[in-house]
GUVEXTI-635589 format. One record per residue (C-alpha): y, z, x. Coordinates in steps of 0.25 Angstrom, whole numbers, padded with zeros to 4 digits, always signed. Layout:
// GUVEXTI-635589
YZX/...
This chain:
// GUVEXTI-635589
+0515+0368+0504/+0501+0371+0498/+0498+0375+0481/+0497+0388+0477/+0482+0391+0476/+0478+0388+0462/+0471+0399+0453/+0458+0390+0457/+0460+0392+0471/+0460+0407+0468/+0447+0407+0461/+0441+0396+0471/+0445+0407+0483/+0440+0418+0474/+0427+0413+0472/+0424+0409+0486/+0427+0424+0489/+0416+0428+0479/+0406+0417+0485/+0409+0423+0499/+0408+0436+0496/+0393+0434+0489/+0389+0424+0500/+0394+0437+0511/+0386+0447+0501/+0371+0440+0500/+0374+0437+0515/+0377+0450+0518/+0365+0455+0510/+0354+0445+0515/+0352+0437+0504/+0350+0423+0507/+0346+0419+0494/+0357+0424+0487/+0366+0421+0497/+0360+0403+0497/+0362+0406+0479/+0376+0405+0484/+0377+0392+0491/+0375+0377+0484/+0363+0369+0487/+0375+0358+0494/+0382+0370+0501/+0387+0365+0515/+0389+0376+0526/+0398+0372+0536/+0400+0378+0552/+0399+0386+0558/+0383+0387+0558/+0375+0388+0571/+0377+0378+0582/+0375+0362+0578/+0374+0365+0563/+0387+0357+0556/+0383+0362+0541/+0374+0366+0532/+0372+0358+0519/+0363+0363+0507/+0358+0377+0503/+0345+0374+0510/+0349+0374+0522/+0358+0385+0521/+0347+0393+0515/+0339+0388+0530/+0351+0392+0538/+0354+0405+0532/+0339+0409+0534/
């Protein structure tokens, strides 16, 4: 049987929620700047991503990605 979500879990679901709802806003506006400000410089993106790419790691090359 799996634990009852613990009032941290809440808040942890909660504020992934709020990220993606501000990631889907400055995406949806154009707003690439605003929209990196929310990532880490270690931020890993995983697939799916075009064809022969496994993951992206670090914000810069998110930001040569995203553009």
């Amino acid at each position: 049987m799996m634990p009852a979500p613990s009032a941290d879990s809440a808040a942890d679901s909660d504020a992934i929620r709020a990220l993606n709802a501000r990631l889907a806003a400055v995406s949806s506006a154009g707003d690439l700047k605003r929209w990196l400000e929310l990532f880490t410089d270690e931020m890993v993106l995983l697939p799916p991503l075009p064809a022969g790419q496994s993951a992206l790691a670090g914000k810069e090359a998110l930001a040569a990605w995203a553009q």
